[in-house]
BAMI-313104 format. One line per 5 residues: for each residue x, y, z of C-alpha. Coordinates in Angstrom, 3 decimals. Example, Ala and Ser with C-alpha at 12.3 -4.5 7.8 and 13.67 -1.06 7.14 Angstrom:
BEGIN
12.300:-4.500:7.800  13.670:-1.060:7.140 $
//
This chain:
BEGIN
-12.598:2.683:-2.067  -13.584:0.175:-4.694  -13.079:-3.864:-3.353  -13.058:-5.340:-6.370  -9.133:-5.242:-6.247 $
-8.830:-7.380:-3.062  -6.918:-10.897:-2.889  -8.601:-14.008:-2.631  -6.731:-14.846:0.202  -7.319:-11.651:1.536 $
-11.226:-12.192:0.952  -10.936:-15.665:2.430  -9.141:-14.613:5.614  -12.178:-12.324:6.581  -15.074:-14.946:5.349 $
-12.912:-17.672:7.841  -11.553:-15.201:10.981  -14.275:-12.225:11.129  -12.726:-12.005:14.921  -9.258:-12.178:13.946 $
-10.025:-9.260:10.616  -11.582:-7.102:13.028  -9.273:-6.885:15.807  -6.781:-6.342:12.946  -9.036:-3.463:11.887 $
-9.059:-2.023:15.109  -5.391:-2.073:15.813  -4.870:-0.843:12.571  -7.417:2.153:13.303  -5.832:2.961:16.645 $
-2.279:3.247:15.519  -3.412:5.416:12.864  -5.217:7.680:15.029  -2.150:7.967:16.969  0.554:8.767:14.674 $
0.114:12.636:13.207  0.507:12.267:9.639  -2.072:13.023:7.237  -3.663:10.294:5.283  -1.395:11.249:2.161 $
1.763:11.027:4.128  1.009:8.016:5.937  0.263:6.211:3.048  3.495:7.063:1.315  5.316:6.062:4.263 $
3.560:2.548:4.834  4.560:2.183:1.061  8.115:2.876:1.425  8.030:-0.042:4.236  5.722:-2.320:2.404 $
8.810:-1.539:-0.751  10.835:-2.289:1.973  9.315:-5.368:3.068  9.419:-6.661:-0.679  5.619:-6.961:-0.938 $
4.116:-6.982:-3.584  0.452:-6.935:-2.975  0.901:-4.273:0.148  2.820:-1.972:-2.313  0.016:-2.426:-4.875 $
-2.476:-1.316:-1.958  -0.686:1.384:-0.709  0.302:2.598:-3.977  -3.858:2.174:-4.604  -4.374:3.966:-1.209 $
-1.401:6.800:-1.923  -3.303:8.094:-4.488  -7.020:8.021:-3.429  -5.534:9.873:-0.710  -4.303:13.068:-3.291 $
-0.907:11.324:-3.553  0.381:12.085:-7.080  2.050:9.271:-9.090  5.342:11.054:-9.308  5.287:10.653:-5.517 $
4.583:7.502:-5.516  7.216:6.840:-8.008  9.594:8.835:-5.912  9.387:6.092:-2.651  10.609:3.793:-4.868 $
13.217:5.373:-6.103  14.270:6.433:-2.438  14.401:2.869:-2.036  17.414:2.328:-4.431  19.877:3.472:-1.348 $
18.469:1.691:1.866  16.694:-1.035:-0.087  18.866:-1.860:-3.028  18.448:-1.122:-6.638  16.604:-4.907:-7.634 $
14.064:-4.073:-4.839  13.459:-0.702:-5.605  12.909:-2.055:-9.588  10.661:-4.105:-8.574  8.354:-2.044:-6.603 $
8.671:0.651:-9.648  7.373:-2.169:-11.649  4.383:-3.308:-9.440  3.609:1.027:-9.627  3.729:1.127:-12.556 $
0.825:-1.813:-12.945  -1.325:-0.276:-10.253  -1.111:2.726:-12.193  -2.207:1.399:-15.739  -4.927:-0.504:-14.702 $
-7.864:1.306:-15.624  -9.060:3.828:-12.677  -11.990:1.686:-10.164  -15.428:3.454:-10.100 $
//
């Protein structure tokens, strides 16, 4: 996947802790390896917690992620809206609108 998209911050916090970013990396790559979810389900399910979570720019990711991985927007839309029971209805809004950016924004390539 296309960079171009990543924070500032984000881009900052692996120019000033390479150490730190990769041992993040790996952690990241070893729980993934041990959880048995496809790539398309796992990223729906990191979004519902990042909608969970209220944040914004790891719901923009995943929602980024979701899709390169053959999730379909409706799906993605559909998290969100699972959200308005467990979540509340102003979170799950909110998440619906930060989809509905990451899904207007003209396609990375």
């Amino acid at each position: 996947m296309d960079q171009d998209h990543l924070p500032g911050v984000y881009l900052q916090f692996l120019e000033r802790f390479p150490e730190v970013a990769e041992a993040q990396g790996a952690l990241a790559r070893t729980v993934r390896e041990a959880n048995p979810f496809d790539d398309h389900t796992d990223r729906l399910i990191k979004l519902a917690m990042a909608i969970g979570a209220e944040a914004q720019g790891a719901v923009r990711s995943n929602v980024r992620k979701a899709l390169h991985h053959g999730a379909t927007v409706d799906e993605v839309r559909a998290v969100a809206l699972a959200a308005i029971t467990t979540c509340g209805f102003p979170t799950a809004i909110a998440a619906l609108g930060w989809i509905e950016e990451v899904v207007a924004a003209p396609a990375e390539g």
